[in-house]
N, C-alpha and C positions, 0 to 999 in steps of 0.2 A: 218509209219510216226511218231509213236509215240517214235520211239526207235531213229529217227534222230535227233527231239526233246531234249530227253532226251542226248544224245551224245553232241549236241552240246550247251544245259547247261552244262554239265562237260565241257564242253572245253572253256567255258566263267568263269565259276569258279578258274580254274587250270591258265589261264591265270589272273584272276583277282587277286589271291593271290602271283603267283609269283611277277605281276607287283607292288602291294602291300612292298615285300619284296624289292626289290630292289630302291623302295622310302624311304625306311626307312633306307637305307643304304646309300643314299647320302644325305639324310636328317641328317645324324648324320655326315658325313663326310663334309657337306655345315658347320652346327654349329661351330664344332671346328673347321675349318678352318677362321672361322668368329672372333672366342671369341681368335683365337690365334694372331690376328691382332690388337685386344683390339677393336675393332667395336659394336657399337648397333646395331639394322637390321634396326634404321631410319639413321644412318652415312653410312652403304654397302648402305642404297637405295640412297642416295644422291648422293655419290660415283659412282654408277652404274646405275644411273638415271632410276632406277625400284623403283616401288610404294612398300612402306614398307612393306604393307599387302601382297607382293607376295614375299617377304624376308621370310615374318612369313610362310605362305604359304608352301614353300620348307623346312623349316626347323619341321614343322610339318609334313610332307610325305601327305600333301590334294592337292598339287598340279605338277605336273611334268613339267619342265622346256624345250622349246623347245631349240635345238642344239646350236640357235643364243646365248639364254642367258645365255645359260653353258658356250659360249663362252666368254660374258662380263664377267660371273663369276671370270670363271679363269682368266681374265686380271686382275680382281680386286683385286684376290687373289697373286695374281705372281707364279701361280702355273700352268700344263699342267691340259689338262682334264683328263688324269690320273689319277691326285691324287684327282679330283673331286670324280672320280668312283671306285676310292681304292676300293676293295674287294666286287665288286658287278659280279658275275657270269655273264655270258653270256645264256641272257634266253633262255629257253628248249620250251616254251610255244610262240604260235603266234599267235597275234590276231584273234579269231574266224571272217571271214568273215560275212557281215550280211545277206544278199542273199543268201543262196546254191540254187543253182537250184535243184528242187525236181524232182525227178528219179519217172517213170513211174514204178507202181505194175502190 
């Protein structure tokens, strides 16, 4: 038990730092996409009828944006979701399940 434990904290880890990386990756790529528009994050929020703090949010890597609002994104941007995710790998790591069913000893 204890070694399942243990396995799937690494596997919560290993996912937490990839997912980590790839925030940080379109958090840099949300930015200047932002500052290349000459935008504030309170003009993108108006603009994109998202609350500013979730502009701040993305561009800090604290919060990950669901599909829809990548998708405003890029309207707002004139750009594909592409170039939202420019150079963000295709993760290796997948969410640890939170249940596993424990296996009889």
């Amino acid at each position: 038990m204890q070694e399942q434990d243990a396995a799937r904290q690494a596997a919560i880890a290993a996912y937490e730092v990839e997912r980590k990386q790839l925030m940080r990756i379109f958090a840099a790529n949300f930015k200047e996409l932002r500052q290349q528009l000459g935008l504030s994050q309170e003009e993108l929020a108006d603009k994109t009828n998202l609350h500013r703090t979730n502009i701040g949010s993305y561009e800090q890597a604290d919060h990950e944006p669901t599909l829809s609002t990548m998708l405003i994104l890029a309207d707002a941007f004139d750009v594909s979701l592409d170039r939202l995710a420019e150079g963000m790998p295709v993760p290796k790591e997948r969410r640890p399940r939170r249940n596993l069913k424990k296996t009889r000893s």
